[in-house]
C-alpha positions as CSV (number, residue, x, y, z in Angstrom):
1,X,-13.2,63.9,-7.4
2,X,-10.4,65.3,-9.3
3,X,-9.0,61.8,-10.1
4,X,-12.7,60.8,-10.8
5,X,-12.8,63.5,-13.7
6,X,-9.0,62.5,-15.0
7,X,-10.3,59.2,-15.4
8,X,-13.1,60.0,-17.3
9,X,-11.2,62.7,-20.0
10,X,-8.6,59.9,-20.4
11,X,-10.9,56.3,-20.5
12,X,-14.4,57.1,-21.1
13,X,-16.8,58.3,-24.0
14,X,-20.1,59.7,-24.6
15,X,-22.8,57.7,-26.8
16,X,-24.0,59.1,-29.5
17,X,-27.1,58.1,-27.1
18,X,-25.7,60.2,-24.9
19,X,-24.6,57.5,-22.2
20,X,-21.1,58.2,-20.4
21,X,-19.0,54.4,-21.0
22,X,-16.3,54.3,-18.3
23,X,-14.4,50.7,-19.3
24,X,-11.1,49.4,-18.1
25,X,-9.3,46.1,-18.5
26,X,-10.7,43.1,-16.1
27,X,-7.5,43.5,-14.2
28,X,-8.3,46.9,-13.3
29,X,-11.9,46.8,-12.3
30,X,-11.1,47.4,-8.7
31,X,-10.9,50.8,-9.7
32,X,-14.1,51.4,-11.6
33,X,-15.8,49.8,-8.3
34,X,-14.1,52.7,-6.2
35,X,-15.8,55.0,-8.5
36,X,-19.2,54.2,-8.2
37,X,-18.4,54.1,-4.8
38,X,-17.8,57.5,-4.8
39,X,-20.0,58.7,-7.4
40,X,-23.0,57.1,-5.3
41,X,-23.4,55.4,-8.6
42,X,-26.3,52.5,-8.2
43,X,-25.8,50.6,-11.5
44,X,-24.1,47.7,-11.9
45,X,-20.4,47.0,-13.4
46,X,-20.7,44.8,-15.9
47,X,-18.1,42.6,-18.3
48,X,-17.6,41.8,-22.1
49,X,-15.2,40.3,-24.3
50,X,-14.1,41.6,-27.2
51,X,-12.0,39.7,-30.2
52,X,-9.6,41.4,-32.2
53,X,-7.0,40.0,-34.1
54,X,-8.0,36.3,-33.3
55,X,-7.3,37.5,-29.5
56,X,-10.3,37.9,-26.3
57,X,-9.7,40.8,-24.4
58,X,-11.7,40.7,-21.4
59,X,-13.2,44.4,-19.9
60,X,-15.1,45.7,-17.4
61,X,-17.2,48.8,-17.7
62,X,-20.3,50.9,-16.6
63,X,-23.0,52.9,-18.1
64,X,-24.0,56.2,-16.9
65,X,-27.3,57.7,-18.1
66,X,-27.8,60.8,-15.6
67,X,-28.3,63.5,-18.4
68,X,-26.6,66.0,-15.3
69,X,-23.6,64.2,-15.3
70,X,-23.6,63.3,-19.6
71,X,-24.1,66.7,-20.3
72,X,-21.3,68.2,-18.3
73,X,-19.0,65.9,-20.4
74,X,-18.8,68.1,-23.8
75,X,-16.3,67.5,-26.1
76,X,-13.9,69.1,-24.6
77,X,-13.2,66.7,-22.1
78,X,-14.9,63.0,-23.5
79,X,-14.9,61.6,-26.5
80,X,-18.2,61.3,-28.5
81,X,-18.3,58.0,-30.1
C-alpha cells in the first residue's frame, strides 16, 4: 500500500470536483491495472490522447470518486488541479 500512496503523491491530482486522476503513459498502464487490483477498485481504466506541440501522447488513467479516499488526499500529499 505504501507504493500505492508514493504513486499517488507523485502522479495523481485531485479535481477541483474532488475526483482523485491517477494517469500514466500507455506504456505503463500495467501498473495502474495492479492498482485497482489492489485498491479493489471497480471502475474502469480508460485512455485519451492529448496533442501538444503538434505531437499525440497517448495516456491511460482512472477516476476515483470515493469521497473516503478523496478526502484523505489534502494538499499535502496531491495536487489540487
Amino acid at each position: 500500500m505504501a507504493y500505492i500512496l508514493g504513486y499517488i503523491a507523485t502522479d495523481g491530482c485531485v479535481s477541483e470536483e474532488r475526483v482523485l486522476r491517477l494517469g500514466l503513459t500507455i506504456k505503463d498502464e500495467s501498473l495502474l491495472y495492479k492498482i485497482k487490483k489492489i485498491m479493489e477498485f471497480g471502475g474502469p481504466v480508460l485512455r485519451r490522447i492529448s496533442r501538444a506541440s503538434g505531437k499525440e501522447y497517448e495516456s491511460s488513467y482512472m477516476n476515483i470518486y470515493n469521497r473516503e479516499i478523496v478526502n484523505s488526499c489534502d494538499d499535502s500529499i496531491v495536487q489540487i488541479v
